[in-house]
Residue frames as a rotation matrix with the C-alpha (Angstrom) as fourth column:
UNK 1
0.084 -0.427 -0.900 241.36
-0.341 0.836 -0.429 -6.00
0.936 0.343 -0.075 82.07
UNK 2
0.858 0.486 0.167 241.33
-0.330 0.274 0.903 -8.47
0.393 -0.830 0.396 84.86
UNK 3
0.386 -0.912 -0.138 244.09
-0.893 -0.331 -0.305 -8.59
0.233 0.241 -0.942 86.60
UNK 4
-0.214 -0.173 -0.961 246.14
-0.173 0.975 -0.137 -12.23
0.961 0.137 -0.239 87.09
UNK 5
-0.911 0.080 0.406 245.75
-0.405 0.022 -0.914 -11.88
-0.082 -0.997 0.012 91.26
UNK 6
-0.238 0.907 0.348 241.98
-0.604 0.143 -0.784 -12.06
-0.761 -0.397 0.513 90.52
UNK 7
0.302 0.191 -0.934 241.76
-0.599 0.801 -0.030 -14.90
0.742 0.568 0.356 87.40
UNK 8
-0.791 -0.504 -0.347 243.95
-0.106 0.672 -0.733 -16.83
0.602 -0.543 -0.585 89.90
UNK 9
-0.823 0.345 0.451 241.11
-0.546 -0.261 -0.796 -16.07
-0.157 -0.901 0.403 92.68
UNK 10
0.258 0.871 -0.418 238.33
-0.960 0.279 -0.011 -16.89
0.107 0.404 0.909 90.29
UNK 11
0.048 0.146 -0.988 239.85
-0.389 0.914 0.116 -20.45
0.920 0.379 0.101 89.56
UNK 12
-0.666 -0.500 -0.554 240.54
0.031 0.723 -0.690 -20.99
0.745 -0.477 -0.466 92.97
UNK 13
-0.694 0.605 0.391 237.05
-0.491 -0.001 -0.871 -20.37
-0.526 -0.796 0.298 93.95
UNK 14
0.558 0.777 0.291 235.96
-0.708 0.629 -0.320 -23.02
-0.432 -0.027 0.902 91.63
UNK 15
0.759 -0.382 -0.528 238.51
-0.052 0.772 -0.634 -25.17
0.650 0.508 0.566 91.86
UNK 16
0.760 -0.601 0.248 240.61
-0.597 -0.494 0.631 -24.88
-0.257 -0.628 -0.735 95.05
UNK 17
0.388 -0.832 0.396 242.74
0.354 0.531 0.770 -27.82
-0.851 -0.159 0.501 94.56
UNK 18
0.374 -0.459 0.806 243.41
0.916 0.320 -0.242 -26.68
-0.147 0.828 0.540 91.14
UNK 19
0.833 0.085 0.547 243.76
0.034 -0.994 0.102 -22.82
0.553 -0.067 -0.831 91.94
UNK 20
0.563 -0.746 0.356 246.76
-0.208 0.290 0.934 -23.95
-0.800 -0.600 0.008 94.85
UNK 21
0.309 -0.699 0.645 248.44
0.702 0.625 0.341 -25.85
-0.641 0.347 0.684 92.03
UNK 22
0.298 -0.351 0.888 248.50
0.852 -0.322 -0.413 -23.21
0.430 0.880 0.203 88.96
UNK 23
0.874 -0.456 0.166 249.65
-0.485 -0.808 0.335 -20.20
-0.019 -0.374 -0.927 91.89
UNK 24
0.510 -0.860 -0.012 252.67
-0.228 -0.149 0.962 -22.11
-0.829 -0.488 -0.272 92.41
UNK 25
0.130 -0.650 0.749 253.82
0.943 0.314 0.109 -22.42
-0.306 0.692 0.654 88.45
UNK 26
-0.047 -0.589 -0.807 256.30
-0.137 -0.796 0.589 -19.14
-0.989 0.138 -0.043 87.42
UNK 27
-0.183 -0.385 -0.905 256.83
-0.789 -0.491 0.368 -19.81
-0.586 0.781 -0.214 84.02
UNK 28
0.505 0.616 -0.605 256.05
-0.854 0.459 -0.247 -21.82
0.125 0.641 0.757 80.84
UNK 29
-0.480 -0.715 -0.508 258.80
-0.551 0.697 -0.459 -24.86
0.682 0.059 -0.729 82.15
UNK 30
-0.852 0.011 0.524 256.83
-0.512 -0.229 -0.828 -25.17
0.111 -0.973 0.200 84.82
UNK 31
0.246 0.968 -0.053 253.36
-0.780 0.166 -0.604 -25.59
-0.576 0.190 0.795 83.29
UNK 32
0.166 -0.213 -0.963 254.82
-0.898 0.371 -0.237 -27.79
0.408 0.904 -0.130 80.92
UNK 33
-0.722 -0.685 -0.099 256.24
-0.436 0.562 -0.703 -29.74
0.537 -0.465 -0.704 83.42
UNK 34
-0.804 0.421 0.420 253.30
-0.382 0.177 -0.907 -30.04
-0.456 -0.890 0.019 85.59
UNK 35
0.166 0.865 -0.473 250.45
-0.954 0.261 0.144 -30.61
0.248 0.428 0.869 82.59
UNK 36
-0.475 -0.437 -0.764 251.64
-0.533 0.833 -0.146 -34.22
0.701 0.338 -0.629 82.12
UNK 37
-0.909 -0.081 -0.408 251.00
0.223 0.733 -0.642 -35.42
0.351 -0.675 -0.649 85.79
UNK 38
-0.482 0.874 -0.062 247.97
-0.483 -0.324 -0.814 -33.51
-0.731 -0.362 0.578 85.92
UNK 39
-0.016 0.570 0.821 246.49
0.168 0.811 -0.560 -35.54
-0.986 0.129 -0.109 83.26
UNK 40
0.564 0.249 -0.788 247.18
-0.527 -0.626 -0.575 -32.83
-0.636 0.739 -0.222 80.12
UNK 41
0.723 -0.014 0.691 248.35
0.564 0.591 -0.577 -34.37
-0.400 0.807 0.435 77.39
UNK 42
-0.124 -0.391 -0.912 251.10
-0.104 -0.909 0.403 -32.31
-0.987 0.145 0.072 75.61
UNK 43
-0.765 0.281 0.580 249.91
0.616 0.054 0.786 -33.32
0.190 0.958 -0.214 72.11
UNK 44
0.076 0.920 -0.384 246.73
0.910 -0.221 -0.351 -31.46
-0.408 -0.323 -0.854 73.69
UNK 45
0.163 0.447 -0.879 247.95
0.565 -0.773 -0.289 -28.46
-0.809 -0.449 -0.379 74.20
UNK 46
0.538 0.142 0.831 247.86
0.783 -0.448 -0.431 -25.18
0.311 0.883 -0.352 71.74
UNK 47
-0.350 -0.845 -0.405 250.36
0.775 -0.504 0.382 -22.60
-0.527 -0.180 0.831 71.65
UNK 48
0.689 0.470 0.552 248.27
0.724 -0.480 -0.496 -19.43
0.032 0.741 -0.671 69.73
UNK 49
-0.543 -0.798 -0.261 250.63
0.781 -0.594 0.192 -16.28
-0.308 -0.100 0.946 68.95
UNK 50
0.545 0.838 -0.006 248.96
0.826 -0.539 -0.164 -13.43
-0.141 0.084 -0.986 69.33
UNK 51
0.969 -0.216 -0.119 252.39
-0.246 -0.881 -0.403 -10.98
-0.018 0.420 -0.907 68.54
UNK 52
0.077 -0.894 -0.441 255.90
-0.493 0.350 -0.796 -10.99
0.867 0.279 -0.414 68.16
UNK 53
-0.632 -0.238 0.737 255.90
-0.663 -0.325 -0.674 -11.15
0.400 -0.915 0.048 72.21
UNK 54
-0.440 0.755 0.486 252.82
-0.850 -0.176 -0.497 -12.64
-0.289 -0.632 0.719 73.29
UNK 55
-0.825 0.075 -0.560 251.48
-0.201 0.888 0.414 -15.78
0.529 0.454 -0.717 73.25
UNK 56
0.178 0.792 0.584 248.32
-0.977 0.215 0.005 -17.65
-0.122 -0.571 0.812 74.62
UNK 57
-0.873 -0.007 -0.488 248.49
0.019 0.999 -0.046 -21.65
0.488 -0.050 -0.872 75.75
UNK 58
0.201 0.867 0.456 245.56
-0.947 0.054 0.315 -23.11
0.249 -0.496 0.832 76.44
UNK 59
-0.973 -0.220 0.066 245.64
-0.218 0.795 -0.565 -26.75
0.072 -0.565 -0.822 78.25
UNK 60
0.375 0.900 -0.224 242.23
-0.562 0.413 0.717 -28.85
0.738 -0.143 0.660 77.71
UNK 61
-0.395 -0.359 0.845 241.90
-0.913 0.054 -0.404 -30.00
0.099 -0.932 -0.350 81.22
UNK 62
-0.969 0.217 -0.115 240.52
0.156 0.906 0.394 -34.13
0.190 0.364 -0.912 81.66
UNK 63
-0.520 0.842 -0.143 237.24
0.537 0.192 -0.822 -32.87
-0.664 -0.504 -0.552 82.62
UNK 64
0.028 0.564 0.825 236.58
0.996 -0.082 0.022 -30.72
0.080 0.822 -0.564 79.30
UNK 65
0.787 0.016 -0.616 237.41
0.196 -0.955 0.224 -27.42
-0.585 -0.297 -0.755 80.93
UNK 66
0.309 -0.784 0.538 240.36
0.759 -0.137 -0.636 -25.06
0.572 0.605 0.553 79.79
UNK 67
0.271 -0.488 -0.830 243.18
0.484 -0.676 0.555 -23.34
-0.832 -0.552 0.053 81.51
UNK 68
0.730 -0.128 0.671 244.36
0.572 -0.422 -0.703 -20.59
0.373 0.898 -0.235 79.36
UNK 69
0.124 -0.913 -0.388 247.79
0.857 -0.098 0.505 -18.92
-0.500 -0.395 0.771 79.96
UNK 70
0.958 -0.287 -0.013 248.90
-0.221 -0.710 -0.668 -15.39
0.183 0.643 -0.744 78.57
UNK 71
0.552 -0.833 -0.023 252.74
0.497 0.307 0.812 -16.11
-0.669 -0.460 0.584 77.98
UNK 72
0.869 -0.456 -0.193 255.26
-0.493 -0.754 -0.435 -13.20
0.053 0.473 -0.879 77.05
């Protein structure tokens, strides 16, 4: 499994401005807070439970990409 240090790397070597912005969100208020002004829609986004614990959010980005979150 890859660990979050290096997903974070990956996006911020193809995507620096966006790789800067998603290191400095901590926690799902955060992302929430910030989709909006980045352009995300929150009707967009998906919330997938994957256990009692464990979620996945994805965020369709305006350019057709996707950020994907693991959120415990």
């Amino acid at each position: 499994m890859t660990s979050y240090h290096d997903q974070l790397a990956a996006v911020s070597a193809a995507d620096r401005v966006l790789g800067d912005r998603v290191a400095q969100l901590r926690n799902l208020e955060g992302i929430l807070g910030w989709a909006p002004g980045a352009g995300i829609p929150l009707a967009g986004i998906d919330l997938v439970q994957q256990d009692e614990y464990s979620y996945d959010l994805f965020l369709p980005l305006p350019d057709a990409r996707w950020l994907v979150f693991g959120v415990t």
